[in-house]
C-alpha positions, 0 to 999 in steps of 0.5 A: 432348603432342598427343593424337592421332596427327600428320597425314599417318599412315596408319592403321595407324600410327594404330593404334600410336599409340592402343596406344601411348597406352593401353599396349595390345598391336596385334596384326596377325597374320592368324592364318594360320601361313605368311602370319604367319612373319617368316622366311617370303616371304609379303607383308606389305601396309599394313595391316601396315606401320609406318614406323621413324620413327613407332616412333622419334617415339612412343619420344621424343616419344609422347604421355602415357599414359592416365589409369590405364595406362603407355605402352609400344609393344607389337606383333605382326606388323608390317612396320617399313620405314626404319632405326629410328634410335635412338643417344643416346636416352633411352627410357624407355617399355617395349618388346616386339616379337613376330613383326615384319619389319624391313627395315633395322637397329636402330641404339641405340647409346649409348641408355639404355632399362628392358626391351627384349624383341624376340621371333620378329623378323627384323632385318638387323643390330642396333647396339646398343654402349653400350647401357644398360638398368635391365632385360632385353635379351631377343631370343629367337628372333629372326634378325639376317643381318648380325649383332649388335653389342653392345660396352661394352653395360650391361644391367640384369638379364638378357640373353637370346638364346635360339634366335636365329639369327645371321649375320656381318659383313663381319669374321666376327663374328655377335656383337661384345660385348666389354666387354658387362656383364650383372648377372644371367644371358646366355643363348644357349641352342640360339643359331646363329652363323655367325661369331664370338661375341665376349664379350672382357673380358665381366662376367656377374654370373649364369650363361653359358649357351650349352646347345645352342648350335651355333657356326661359324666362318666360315672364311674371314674369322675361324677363331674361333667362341667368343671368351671371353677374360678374361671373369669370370662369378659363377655358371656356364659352360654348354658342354653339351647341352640336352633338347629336350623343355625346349623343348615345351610351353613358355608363355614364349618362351625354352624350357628352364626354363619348360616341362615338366621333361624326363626325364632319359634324352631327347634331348639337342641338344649344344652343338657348336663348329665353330672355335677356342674361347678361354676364356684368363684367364676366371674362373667362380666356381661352375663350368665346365661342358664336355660338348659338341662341339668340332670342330677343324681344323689348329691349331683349340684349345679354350684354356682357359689360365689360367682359375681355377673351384671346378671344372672338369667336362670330360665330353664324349662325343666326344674334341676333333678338335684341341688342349685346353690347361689350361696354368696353369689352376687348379680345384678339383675336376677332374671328366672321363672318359677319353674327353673328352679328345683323343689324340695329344700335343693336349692341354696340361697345362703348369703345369695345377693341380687339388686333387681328383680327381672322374671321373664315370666309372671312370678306372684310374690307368694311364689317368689316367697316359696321360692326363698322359703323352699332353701335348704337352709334354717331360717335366715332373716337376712335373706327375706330382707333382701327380698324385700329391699329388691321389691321396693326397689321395684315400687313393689311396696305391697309385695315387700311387706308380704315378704317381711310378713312372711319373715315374721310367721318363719321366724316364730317356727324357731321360736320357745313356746311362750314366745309362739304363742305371743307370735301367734296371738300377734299373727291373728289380730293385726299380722305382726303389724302387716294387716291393718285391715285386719286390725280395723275388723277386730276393732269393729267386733269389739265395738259392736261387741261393746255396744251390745253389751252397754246397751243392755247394761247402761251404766251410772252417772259418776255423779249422783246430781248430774244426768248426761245423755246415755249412748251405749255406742259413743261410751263404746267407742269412746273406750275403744279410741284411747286419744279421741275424746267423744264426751263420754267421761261421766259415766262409773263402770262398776261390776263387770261392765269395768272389766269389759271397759278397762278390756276395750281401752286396752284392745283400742291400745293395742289395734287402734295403732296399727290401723293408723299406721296402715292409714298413714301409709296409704296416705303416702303412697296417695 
């Protein structure tokens, strides 16, 4: 290895190579905030230019460290001009870029590095599919205009795209990373896209976490701002809001979590999508978090079909614009509000299994009745008995037979007419068996009924010879109970006094039953 910098460098890049040598940062920030903004349109003369083929010759060919230091390219405020070209390498010295300019793309693909840090960078566009690194891939805060691509990529411990601030490529697509693979945790917090995130097929070992994340689609290439389709993540989903006083204060450049602890009643930066979200046949094996804001258009949905979770926390503050479907998901814990979800027959609950019921808020069950009747889906039986079974589980008996309750009169709508009107006669006087009390009343009209009628109406003994004492009220009610025998047999109804005592005996059969049983459960519950 040569042990100085090759002929014909400038400088500047002499600098670099020096650096790099001894494993140094080279700092060629001015010190003036507007004149160092990477963003900014401040010039950046020679001083602070540096060709991308002098990055790639020390990456590749650089020269051994000195005696008691690690190489490793360091920079900070430099302008690097050319493509930096980098596919198939083999990088094995440590990167770090801070406020740097490139004027054309990184292109990595298929290399294989340790860490990767970019930091406050603007970068037209990185290539980076299969990509493969033993550790970080962090490009907080930085800007890609045309987008990052990201495909089959292999990263080591963690994949950090905090603040970034990300634009589309020609297809619509800001971040094409399906197939990605991240061992530990990928986080976006407060990224910007403009066009679709793709993380298809993705395999996060940690936690995905897109807190105060602010997704649009661009509509006119792709309607697709959040593309997690079979994505498997062994910790947690984050689709909800970040505190904005985690990112004051901050020593390290990712914000939350490294700066003061915020107060719990602060400001709040939500996680808002502007397009379709796709999170079908995912699996997160701690939680799926969702308290964000998810505008919809047309047929925009947030699809969450077939996804599988230990729980499911869906608490946003403002109901989805378009169609939230759960169609044969499975979580465990459900935990909502009534007011995250949307109305008007847009949400899908098809198949949709849960074992417990957790509202973070009061959710009455004539809400939570709403809530299940309010699917875009014909009557489904199945799912008011897994209303039900949940409520019990709960010790919500009371609650779970308003929900078959509830089945009952939605099942009758569907119903050929002979058979709604029998509903309804059932509806009116015992409610399908649900209301007992509402039997017991009908009982007691009709005893009262009953007794004003054989009051007025006495009838005569069955036999000639015999006398027994006459009390309209007993006679009545004796009719009225079908297996109570109140000594009132001796008495022949004739005329129409028979008619209206065969109509009590059947009333008693058919309400007394349904008093009992509603007896027997309070009993039981006692």
């Amino acid at each position: 290895m040569a042990d100085r910098a090759p002929e014909g460098w400038t400088d500047t890049e002499r600098e670099v190579w020096e650096a790099y040598h001894q494993g140094e940062i080279l700092d060629l920030r001015s010190g003036e905030a507007d004149t160092d903004d990477p963003f900014g349109d401040a010039v950046w003369g020679a001083r602070r230019t540096v060709r991308a083929e002098v990055l790639a010759h020390l990456l590749l060919a650089g020269p051994e460290p000195a005696p008691g230091h690690v190489a490793s390219l360091r920079l900070s405020g430099v302008l690097v001009t050319g493509a930096l070209n980098l596919a198939g390498a083999a990088i094995g010295a440590y990167v770090e870029l801070h406020n740097c300019r490139f004027e054309h793309k990184i292109l990595i693909s298929e290399a294989a590095a340790s860490t990767l840090r970019f930091v406050n960078c603007l970068v037209p566009r990185l290539e980076a599919s299969r990509l493969s690194t033993t550790g970080d891939l962090h490009l907080a805060r930085c800007r890609f205009p045309d987008g990052i691509r990201l495909t089959d990529a292999r990263i080591g411990t963690d994949l950090l795209l905090n603040q970034a601030v990300i634009g589309g490529d020609r297809y619509g697509r800001a971040v094409s990373a399906d197939g990605i693979t991240v061992n530990q945790d990928f986080e976006a917090e407060r990224m910007e896209t403009t066009g679709e995130l793709s993380i298809r097929t993705a395999r996060i070992g940690g936690r995905l976490s897109l807190r105060g994340a602010q997704l649009r689609a661009d509509r006119r290439l792709n309607h697709t701002c959040l593309n997690a389709v079979r994505v498997t993540v062994g910790h947690t989903l984050y689709l909800t809001g970040s505190a904005d006083l985690g990112w004051v204060g901050s020593r390290g450049y990712y914000g939350s979590g490294y700066g003061e602890t915020p107060p719990p009643d602060g400001p709040v930066t939500p996680f808002r999508a502007f397009g379709r979200v796709r999170l079908s046949d995912s699996r997160f094996d701690g939680a799926c978090l969702i308290s964000g804001e998810f505008h919809l258009e047309d047929d925009d949905e947030l699809s969450l079909r077939r996804i599988h979770t230990p729980e499911l926390r869906f608490t946003c503050r403002f109901r989805p614009t378009g169609t939230v479907s759960l169609s044969r998901a499975r979580v465990g814990n459900l935990v909502d509000t009534p007011q995250a979800w949307p109305l008007g027959k847009h949400l899908g609950l098809t198949g949709f299994v849960y074992e417990n019921l957790r509202p973070s808020t009061a959710f009455p069950v004539h809400e939570r009745i709403a809530w299940l009747e309010g699917s875009s889906v014909e009557f489904q039986p199945e799912s008011y008995e897994q209303l039900a079974a949940a409520l019990r589980r709960d010790g919500a008996d009371d609650d779970a037979r308003e929900v078959l309750y509830a089945k009952q009169r939605r099942r009758r709508r569907t119903l050929p007419l002979p058979a709604r009107t029998w509903g309804a006669v059932q509806d009116l006087t015992v409610g399908y068996g649900y209301r007992p009390g509402r039997a017991g009343l009908w009982l007691l009209l009709a005893w009262i009924v009953g007794s004003l009628w054989f009051s007025t109406h006495p009838l005569d003994p069955l036999k000639a010879d015999e006398r027994p004492h006459w009390s309209p009220v007993l006679y009545t009610l004796n009719q009225l109970l079908p297996i109570v025998d109140l000594n009132q047999g001796g008495w022949n109804p004739g005329g129409l006094s028979q008619w209206i005592s065969a109509a009590l005996v059947i009333i008693g059969w058919l309400l007394a039953s349904t008093v009992v049983a509603g007896a027997t459960r309070m009993l039981q519950r006692g």
